[in-house]
Kinemage of the C-alpha trace (Angstrom):
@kinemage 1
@onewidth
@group {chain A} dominant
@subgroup {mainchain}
@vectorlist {calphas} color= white
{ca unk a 1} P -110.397 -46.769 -39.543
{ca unk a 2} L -108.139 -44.062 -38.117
{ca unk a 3} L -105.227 -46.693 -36.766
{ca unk a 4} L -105.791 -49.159 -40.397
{ca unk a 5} L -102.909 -51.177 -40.795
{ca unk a 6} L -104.347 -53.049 -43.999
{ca unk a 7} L -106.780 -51.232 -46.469
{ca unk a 8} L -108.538 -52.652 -48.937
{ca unk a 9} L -110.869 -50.519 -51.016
{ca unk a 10} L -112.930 -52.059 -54.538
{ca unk a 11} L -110.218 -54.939 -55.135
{ca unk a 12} L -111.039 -56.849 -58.193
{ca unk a 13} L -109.302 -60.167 -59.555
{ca unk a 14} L -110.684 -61.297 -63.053
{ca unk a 15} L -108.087 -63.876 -64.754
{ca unk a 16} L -108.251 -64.431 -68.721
{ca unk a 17} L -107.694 -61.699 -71.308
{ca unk a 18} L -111.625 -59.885 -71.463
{ca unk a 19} L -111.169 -59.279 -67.758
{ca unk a 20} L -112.160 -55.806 -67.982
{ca unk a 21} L -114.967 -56.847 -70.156
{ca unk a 22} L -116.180 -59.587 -67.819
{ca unk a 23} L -116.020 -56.814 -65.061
{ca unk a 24} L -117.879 -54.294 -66.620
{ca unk a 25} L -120.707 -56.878 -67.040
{ca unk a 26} L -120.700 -57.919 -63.454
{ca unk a 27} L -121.459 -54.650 -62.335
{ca unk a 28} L -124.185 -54.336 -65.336
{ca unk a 29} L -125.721 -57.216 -65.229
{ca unk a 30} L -124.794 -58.812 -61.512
{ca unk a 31} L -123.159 -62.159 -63.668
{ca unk a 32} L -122.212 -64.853 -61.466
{ca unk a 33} L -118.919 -66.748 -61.652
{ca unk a 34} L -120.210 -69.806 -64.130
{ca unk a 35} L -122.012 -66.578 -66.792
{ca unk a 36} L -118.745 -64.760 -66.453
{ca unk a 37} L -116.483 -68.124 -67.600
{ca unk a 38} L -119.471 -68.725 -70.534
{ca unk a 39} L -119.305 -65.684 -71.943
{ca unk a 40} L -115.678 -64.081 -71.041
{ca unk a 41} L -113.826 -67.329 -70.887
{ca unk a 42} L -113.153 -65.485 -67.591
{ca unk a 43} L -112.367 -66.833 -63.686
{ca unk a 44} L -113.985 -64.057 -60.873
{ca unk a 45} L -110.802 -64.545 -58.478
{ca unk a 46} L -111.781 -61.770 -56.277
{ca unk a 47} L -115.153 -59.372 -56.757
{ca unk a 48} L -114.605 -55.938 -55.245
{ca unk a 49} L -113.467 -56.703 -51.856
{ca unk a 50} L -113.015 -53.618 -49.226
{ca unk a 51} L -112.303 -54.385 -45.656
{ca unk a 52} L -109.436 -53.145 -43.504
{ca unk a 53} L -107.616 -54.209 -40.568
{ca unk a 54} L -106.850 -52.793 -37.360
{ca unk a 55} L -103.227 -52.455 -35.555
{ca unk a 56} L -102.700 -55.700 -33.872
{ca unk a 57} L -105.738 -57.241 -34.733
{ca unk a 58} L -106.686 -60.718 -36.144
{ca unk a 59} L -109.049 -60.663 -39.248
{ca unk a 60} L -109.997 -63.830 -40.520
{ca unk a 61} L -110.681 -64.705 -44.174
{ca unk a 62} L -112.748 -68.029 -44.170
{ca unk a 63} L -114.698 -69.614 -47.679
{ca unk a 64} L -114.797 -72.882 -49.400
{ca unk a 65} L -111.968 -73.868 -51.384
{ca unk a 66} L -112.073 -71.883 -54.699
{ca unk a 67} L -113.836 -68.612 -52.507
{ca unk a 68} L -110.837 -66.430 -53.634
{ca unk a 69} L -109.537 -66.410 -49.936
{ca unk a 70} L -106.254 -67.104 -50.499
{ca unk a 71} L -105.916 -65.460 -54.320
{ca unk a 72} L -107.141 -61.736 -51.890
{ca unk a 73} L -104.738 -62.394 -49.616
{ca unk a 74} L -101.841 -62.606 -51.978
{ca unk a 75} L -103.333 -59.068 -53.188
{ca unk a 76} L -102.233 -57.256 -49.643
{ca unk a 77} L -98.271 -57.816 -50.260
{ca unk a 78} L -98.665 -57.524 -54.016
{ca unk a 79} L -97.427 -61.266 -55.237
{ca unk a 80} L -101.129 -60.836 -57.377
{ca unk a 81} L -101.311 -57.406 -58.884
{ca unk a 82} L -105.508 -56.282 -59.041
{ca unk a 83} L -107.479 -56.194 -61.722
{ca unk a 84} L -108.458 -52.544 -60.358
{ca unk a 85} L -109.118 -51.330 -56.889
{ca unk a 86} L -106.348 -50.031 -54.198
{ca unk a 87} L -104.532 -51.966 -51.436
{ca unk a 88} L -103.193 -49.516 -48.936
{ca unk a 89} L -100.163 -50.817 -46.435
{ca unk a 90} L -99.645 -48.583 -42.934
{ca unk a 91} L -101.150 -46.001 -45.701
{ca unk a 92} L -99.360 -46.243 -48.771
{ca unk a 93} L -100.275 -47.473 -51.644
{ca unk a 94} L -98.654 -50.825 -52.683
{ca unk a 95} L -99.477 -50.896 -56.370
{ca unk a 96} L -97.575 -47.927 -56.680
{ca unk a 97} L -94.692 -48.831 -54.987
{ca unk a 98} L -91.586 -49.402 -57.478
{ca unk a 99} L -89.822 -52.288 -57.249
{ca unk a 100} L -87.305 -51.093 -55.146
{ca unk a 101} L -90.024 -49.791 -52.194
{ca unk a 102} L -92.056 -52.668 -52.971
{ca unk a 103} L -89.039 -55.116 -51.916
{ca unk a 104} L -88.630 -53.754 -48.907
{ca unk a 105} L -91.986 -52.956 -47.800
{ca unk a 106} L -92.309 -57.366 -48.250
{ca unk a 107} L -89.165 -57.938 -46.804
{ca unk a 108} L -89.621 -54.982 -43.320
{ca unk a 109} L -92.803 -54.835 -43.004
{ca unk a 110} L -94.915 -57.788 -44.208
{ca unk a 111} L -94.299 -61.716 -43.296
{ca unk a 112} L -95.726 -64.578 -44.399
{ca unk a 113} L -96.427 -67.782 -42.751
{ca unk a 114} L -98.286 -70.851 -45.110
{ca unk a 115} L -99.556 -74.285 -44.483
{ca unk a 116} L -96.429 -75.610 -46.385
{ca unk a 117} L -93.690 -74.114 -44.568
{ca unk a 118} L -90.912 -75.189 -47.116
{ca unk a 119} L -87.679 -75.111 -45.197
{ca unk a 120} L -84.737 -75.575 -46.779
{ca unk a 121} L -83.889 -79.314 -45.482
{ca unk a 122} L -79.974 -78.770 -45.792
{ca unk a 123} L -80.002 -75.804 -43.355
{ca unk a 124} L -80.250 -75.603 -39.857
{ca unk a 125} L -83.033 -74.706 -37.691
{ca unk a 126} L -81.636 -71.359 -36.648
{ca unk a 127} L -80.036 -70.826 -40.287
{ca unk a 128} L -83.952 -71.411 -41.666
{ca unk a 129} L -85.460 -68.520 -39.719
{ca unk a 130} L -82.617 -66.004 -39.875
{ca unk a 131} L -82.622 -66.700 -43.997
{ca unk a 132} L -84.671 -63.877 -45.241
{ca unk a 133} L -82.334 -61.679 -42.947
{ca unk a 134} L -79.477 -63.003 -44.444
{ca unk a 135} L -81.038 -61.350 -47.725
{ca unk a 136} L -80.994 -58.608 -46.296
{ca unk a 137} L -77.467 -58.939 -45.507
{ca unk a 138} L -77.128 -58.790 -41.783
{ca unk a 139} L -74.055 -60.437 -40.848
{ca unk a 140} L -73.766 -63.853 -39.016
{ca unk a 141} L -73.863 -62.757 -35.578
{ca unk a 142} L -76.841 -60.507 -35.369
{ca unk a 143} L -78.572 -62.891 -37.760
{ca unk a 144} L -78.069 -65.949 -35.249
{ca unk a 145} L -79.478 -63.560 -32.085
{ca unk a 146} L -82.800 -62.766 -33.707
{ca unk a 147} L -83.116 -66.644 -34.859
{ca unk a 148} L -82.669 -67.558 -31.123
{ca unk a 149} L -84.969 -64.783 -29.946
{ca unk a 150} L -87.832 -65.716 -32.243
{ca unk a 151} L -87.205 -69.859 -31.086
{ca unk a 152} L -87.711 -68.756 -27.962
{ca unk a 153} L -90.885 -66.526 -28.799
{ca unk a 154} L -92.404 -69.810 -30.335
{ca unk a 155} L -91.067 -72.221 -27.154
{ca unk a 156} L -88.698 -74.126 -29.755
{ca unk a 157} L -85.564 -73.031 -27.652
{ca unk a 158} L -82.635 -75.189 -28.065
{ca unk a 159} L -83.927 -76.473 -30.967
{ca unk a 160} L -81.638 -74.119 -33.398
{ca unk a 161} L -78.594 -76.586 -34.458
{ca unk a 162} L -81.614 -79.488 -35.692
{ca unk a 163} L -82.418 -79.910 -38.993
{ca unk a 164} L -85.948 -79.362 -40.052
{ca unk a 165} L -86.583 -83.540 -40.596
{ca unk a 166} L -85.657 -83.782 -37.313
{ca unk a 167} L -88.897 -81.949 -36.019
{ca unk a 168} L -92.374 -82.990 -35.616
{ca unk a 169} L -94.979 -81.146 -38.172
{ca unk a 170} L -96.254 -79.442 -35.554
{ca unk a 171} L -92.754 -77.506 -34.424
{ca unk a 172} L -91.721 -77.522 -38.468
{ca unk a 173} L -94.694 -75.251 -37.990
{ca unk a 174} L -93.438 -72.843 -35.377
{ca unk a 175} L -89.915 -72.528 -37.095
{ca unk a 176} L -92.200 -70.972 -40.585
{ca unk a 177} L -93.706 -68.756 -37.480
{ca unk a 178} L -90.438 -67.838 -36.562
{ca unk a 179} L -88.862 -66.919 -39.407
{ca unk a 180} L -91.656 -65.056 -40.078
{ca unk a 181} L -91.408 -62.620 -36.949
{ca unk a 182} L -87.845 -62.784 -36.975
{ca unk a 183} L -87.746 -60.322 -39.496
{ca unk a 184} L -90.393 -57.781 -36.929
{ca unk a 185} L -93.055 -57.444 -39.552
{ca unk a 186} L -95.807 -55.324 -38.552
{ca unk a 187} L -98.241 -57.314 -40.664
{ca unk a 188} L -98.366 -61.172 -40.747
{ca unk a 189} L -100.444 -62.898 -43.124
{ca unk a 190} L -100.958 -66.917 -42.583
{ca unk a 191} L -102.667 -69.107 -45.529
{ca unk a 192} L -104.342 -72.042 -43.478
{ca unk a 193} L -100.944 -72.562 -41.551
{ca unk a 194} L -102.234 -75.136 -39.116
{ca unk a 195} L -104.573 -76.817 -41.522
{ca unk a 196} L -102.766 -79.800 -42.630
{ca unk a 197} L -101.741 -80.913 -38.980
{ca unk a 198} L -103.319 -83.324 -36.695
{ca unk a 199} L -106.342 -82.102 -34.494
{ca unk a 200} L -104.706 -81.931 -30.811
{ca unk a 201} L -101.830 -79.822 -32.594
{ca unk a 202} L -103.649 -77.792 -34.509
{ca unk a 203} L -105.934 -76.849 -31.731
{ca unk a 204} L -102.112 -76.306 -29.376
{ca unk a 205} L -100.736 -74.179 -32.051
{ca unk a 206} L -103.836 -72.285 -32.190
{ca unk a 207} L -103.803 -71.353 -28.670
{ca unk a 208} L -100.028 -70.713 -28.861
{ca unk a 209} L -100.462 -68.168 -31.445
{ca unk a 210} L -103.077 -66.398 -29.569
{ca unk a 211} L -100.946 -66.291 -26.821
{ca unk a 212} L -98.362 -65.014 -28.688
{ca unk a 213} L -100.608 -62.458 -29.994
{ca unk a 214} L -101.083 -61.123 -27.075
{ca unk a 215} L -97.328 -59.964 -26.864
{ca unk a 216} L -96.337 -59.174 -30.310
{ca unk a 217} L -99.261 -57.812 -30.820
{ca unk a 218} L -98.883 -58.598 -34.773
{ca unk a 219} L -101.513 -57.065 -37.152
{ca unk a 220} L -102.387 -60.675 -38.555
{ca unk a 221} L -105.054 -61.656 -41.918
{ca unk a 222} L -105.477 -65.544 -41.591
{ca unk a 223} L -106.873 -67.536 -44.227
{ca unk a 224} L -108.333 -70.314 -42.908
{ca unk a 225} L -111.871 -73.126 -43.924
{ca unk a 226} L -112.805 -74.257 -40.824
{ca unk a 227} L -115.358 -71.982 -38.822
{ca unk a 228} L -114.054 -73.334 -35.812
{ca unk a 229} L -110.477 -71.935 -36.352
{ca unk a 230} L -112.278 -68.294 -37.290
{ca unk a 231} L -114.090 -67.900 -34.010
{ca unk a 232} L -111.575 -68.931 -32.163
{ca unk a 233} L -109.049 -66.637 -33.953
{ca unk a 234} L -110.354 -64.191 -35.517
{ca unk a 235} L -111.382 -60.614 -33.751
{ca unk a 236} L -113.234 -60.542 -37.030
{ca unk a 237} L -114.555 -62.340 -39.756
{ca unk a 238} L -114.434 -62.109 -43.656
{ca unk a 239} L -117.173 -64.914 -45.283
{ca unk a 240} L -116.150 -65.393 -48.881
{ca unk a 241} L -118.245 -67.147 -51.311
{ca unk a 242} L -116.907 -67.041 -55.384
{ca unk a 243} L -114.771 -64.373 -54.202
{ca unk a 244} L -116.937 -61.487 -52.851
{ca unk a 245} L -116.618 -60.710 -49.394
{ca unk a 246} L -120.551 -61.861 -48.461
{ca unk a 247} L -120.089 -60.800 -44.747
{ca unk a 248} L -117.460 -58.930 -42.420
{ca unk a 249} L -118.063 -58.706 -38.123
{ca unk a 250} L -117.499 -60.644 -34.844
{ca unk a 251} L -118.179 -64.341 -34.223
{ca unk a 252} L -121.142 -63.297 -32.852
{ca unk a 253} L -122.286 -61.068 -35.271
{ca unk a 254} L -122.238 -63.351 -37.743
{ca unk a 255} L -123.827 -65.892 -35.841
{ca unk a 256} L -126.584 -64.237 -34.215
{ca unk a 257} L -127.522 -62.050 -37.733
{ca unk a 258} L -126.154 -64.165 -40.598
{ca unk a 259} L -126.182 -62.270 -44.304
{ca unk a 260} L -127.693 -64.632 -46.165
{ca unk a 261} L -128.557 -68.261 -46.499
{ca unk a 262} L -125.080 -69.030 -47.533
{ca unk a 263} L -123.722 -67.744 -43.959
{ca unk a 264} L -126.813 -69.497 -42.090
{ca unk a 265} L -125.540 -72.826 -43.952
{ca unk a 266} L -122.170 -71.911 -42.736
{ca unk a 267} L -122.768 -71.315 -38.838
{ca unk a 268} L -126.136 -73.401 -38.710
{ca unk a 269} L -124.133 -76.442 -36.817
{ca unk a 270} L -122.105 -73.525 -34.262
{ca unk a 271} L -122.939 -73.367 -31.035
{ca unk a 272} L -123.946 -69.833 -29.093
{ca unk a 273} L -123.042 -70.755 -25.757
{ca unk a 274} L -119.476 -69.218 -25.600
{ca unk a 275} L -120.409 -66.936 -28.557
{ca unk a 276} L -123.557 -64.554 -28.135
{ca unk a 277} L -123.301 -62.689 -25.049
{ca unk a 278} L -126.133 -61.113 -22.544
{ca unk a 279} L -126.515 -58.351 -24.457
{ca unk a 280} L -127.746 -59.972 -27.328
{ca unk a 281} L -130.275 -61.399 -26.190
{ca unk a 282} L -131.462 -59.789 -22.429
{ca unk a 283} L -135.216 -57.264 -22.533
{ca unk a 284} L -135.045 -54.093 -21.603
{ca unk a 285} L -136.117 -53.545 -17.572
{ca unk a 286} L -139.090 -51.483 -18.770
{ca unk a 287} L -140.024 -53.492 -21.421
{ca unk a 288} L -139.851 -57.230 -19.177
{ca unk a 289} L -141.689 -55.353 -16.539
{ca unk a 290} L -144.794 -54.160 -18.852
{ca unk a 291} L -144.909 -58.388 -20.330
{ca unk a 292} L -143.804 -60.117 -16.757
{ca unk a 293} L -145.100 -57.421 -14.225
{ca unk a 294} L -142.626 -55.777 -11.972
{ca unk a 295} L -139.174 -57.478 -10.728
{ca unk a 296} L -139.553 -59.048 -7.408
{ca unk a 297} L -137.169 -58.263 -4.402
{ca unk a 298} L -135.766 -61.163 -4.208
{ca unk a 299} L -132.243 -62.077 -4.946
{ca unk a 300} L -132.020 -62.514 -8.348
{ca unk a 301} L -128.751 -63.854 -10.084
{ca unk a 302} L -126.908 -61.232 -11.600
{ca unk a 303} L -125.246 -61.169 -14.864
{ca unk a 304} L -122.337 -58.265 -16.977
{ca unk a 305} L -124.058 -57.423 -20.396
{ca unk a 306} L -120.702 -59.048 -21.707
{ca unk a 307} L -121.435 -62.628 -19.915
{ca unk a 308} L -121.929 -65.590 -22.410
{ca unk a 309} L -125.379 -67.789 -22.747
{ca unk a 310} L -122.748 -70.293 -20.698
{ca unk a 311} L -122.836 -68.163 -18.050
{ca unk a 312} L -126.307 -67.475 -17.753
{ca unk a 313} L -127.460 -70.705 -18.154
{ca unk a 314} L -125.258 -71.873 -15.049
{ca unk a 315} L -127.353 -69.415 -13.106
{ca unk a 316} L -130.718 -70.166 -14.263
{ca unk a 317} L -130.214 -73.396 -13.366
{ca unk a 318} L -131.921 -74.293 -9.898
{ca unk a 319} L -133.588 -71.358 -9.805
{ca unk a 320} L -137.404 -69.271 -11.290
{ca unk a 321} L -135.880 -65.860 -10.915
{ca unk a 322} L -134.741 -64.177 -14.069
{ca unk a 323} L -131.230 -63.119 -14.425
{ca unk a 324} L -130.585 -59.587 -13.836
{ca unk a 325} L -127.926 -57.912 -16.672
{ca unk a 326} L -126.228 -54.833 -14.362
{ca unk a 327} L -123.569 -52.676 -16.296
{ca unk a 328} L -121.529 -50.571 -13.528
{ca unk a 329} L -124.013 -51.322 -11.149
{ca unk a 330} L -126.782 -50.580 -13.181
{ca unk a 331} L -129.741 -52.845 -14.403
{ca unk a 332} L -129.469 -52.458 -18.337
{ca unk a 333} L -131.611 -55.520 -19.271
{ca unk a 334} L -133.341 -59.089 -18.078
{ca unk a 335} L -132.864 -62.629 -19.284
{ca unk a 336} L -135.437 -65.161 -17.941
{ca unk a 337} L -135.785 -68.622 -19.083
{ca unk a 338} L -137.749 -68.242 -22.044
{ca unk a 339} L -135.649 -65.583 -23.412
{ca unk a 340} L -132.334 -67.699 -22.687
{ca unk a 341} L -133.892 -70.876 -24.357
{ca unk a 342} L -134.620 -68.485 -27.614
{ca unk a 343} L -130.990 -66.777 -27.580
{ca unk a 344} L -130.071 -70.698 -27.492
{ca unk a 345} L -132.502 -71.605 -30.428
{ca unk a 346} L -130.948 -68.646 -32.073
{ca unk a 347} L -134.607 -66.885 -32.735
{ca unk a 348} L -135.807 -63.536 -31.634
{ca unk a 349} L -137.650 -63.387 -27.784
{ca unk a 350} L -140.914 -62.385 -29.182
């Protein structure tokens, strides 16, 4: 991608001293994880992952525990040097970076928010978020007015004198969000940050950093096991299983045309209605007139090729007339019944 933020190209993670060997006889022999620990005495942390990430978008990395999510994403600001393969940042390459560069690219350009937040329980609220910039060595003053600004950018205004045990999880939360875009990274990478909190608040911090999103406008790689959380945050998704990257699109791609049988497993219990849009699933006009004979006059519902199975199942209802898909004005495809109950089944309209 032209406008790539994060670039990934053949990233390998093998752990245990044949590592090179092991890899070799992946690509050989097409080993799985439990061959490569026989023979190698091996552990397949990541297997030649390439994806790349878009200015201001959200990727999502989702797997099983042990799916190398988490050991990839500790790849992108180099705290896990690769086995082999290239990780490029806003186009450079950061395993080439000396230590010097490499310090600062983590410390300008990169933040990182994870499920344990660990504040420092002696320091303020304010003193927490502006400590990285203290590093730095920005003095007091200017420190204390980007804390304040990035409370306010997470709603926790006011809250800068407290002590972190004097918050709720859920706001212990925001400050680790705060300190994070205090410093004005232009990537943010979060490891399962709203995992270990309570439903309701996960789901309100959720929709808080989406919101947020939408104003920062943060290039963002979340890490994250629950499906749910993906779709709803993710302009794209990563599926990892044993740590190869098994499948990479929308929500909807991956729900309408899972990979394999391990991403069927995965999205099997999802439902399409808010996911898989018109133009998934609607007939071609020519195509629904040569099966169904040739569109009445009547006034048929009307549908965007964007629209959700939601939507057009709110305007089948009460009515025989199939739903006509218009794009500027002009018809672009149909949806009748029986094609809406097969987008719903998640099988082809036959």
């Amino acid at each position: 991608m032209s406008d790539a933020v994060v670039e990934l190209e053949g990233v390998w993670k093998v752990f245990g001293e044949r590592a090179q060997e092991a890899m070799a006889a992946i690509r050989a022999e097409g080993l799985g994880k439990p061959e490569v620990l026989e023979r190698f005495q091996a552990v397949v942390g990541v297997k030649d992952a390439s994806f790349s990430v878009s200015k201001g978008e959200i990727f999502c990395l989702m797997g099983l525990s042990g799916s190398g999510k988490s050991t990839l994403v500790r790849h992108i600001n180099r705290l896990i040097e690769p086995s082999a393969g290239t990780i490029r940042i806003l186009g450079e390459d950061i395993g080439a970076m000396k230590s010097e560069q490499l310090r600062a690219t983590r410390a300008d350009k990169i933040g990182m928010v994870f499920q344990n937040m660990a504040l420092l329980p002696h320091r303020s609220v304010r003193d927490n978020i502006g400590f990285a910039l203290e590093l730095r060595g920005m003095d007091g003053y200017h420190r204390a007015q980007a804390a304040d600004r990035a409370l306010e950018t997470v709603s926790l205004h006011g809250y800068g004198d407290r002590l972190p045990s004097e918050l709720s999880g859920g706001m212990q939360q925001r400050v680790g969000l705060a300190r994070a875009l205090a410093a004005d990274p232009e990537i943010l990478l979060m490891d399962e940050p709203f995992s270990a909190l309570d439903p309701l608040i996960r789901r309100n911090l959720q929709d808080e950093f989406l919101n947020l999103s939408q104003t920062v406008k943060k290039t963002t790689v979340f890490i994250t096991h629950d499906l749910d959380e993906a779709i709803r945050m993710g302009d794209r998704i990563g599926i990892m299983k044993d740590g190869e990257i098994v499948q990479i699109g929308t929500a909807e791609d991956i729900v309408t045309a899972p990979a394999d049988d391990y991403v069927a497993d995965f999205v099997a219990g999802i439902s399409r209605l808010k996911l898989v849009s018109a133009a998934k699933i609607m007939v071609p006009p020519e195509k629904f007139s040569a099966l169904n004979g040739p569109l009445s006059d009547a006034a048929h519902p009307e549908a965007a090729p964007t629209d959700d199975l939601d939507t057009l199942v709110e305007l089948s209802t009460g009515t025989d007339l199939p739903v006509l898909i218009k794009d500027a004005g002009t018809l672009v495809g149909v949806v009748n019944k029986d094609t809406l109950l097969h987008g719903l089944q998640g099988s082809s309209e036959g």
